[in-house]
C-alpha positions as CSV (number, residue, x, y, z in Angstrom):
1,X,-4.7,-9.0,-21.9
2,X,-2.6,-7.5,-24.8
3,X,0.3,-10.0,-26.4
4,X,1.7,-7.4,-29.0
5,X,1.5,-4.7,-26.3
6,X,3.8,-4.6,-22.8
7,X,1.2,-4.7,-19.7
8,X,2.4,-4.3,-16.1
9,X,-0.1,-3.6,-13.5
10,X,1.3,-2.5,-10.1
11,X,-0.9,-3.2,-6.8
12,X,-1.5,-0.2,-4.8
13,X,0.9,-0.7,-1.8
14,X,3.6,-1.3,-4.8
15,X,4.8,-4.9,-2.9
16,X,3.6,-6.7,-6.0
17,X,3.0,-6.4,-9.7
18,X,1.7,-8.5,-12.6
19,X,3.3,-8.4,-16.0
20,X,2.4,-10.2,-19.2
21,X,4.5,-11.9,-21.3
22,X,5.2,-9.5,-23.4
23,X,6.5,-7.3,-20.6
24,X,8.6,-9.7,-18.8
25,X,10.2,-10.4,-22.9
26,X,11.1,-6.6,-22.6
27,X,12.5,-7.0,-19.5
28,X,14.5,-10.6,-20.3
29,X,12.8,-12.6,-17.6
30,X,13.1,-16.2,-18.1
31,X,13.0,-19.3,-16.2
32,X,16.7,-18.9,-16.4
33,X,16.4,-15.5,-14.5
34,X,17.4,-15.8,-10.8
35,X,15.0,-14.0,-8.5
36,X,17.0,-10.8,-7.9
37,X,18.3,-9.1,-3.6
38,X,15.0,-8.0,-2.1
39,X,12.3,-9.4,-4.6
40,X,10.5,-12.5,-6.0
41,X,9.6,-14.0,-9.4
42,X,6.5,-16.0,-9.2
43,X,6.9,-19.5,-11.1
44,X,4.9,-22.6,-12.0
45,X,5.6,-25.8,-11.7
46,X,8.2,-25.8,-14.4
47,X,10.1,-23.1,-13.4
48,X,8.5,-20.3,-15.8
49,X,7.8,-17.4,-14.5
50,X,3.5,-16.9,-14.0
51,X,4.4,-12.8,-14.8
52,X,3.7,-12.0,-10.6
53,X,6.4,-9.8,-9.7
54,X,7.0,-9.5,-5.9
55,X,9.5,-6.4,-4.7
56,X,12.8,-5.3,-6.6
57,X,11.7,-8.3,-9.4
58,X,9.4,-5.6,-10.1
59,X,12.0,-3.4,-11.3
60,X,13.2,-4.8,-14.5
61,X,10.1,-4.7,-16.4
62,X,9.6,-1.1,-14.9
63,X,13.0,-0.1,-16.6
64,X,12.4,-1.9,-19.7
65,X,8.9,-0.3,-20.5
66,X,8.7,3.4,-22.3
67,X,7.9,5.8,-20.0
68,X,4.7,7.7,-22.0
69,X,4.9,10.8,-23.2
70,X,3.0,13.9,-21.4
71,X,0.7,14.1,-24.8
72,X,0.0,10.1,-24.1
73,X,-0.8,10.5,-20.4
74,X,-2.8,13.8,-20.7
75,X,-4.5,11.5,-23.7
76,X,-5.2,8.5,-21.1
77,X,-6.5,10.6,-18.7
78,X,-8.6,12.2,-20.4
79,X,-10.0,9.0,-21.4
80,X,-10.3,8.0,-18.2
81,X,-12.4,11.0,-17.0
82,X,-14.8,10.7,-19.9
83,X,-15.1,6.9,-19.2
84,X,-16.2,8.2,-15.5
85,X,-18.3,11.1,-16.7
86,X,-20.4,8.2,-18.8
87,X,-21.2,6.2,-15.8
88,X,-22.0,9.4,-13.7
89,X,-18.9,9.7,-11.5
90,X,-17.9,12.2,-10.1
91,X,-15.1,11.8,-8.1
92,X,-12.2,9.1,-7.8
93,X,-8.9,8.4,-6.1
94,X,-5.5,8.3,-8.3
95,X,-2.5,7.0,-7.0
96,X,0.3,7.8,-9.8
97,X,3.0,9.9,-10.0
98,X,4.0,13.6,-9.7
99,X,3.4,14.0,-14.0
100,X,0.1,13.1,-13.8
101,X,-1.1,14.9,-10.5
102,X,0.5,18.5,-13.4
103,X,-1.5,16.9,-15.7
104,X,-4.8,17.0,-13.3
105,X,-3.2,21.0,-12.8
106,X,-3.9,21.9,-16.3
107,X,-7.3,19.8,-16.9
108,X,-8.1,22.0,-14.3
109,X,-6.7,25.4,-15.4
110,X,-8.0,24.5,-18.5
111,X,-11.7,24.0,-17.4
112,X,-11.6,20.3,-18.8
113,X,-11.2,18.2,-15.1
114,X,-14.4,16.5,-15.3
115,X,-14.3,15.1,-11.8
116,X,-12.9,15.9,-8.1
117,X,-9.6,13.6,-8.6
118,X,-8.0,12.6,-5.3
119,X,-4.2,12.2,-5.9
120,X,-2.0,10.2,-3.8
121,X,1.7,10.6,-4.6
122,X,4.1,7.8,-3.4
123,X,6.3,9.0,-0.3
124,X,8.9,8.9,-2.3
125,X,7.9,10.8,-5.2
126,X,9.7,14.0,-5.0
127,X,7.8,17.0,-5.5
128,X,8.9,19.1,-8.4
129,X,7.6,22.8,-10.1
């Protein structure tokens, strides 16, 4: 893991996350920090949070880290696809949000989308033109 950089990894199902120390800095989560209505801050034995994140805990670090700009996720994603054209795949499964699934749109209409990209939006994501 990164300790200059934020890091927050969110489990598929979105019930838990994992955040580094740097990201729960950002968010001010410390052993002082009372586990918040609805969600769960994982703690050693101390009383210091381990970074595991279980429901609304989740949402202070996801306020308190920069949301990327298009250029950065476009950037990321493109990454990604070239990291799965060098291992010879061809398709894959994305479950993001609504600005990446325009971002696999214009790989697309710009004859760059490498792979066949699976997107699955949240249920609450609202769909937007």
């Amino acid at each position: 893991m990164s300790s200059s950089h934020p890091v927050f990894l969110t489990r598929v199902d979105g019930h838990i996350a994992v955040a580094n120390t740097r990201a729960l800095q950002l968010a001010s989560i410390t052993v002082a920090t009372r586990d918040p209505d609805g969600g769960k801050i994982d703690r050693d034995e101390a009383g210091t949070p381990t970074g595991i994140l279980r429901e609304k805990a989740q949402e202070a670090v996801d306020a308190a880290i920069p949301k990327p700009t298009h250029d950065k996720r476009r950037q990321a994603i493109e990454l990604a696809l070239a990291d799965l054209a060098s291992h010879g795949v061809t398709s894959a499964q994305d479950y993001s949000q609504w600005d990446d699934f325009q971002i696999y749109e214009e790989l697309e209409r710009d004859g760059k989308l490498t792979a066949r990209i699976s997107e699955w939006l949240p249920l609450t994501t609202r769909l937007k033109s």
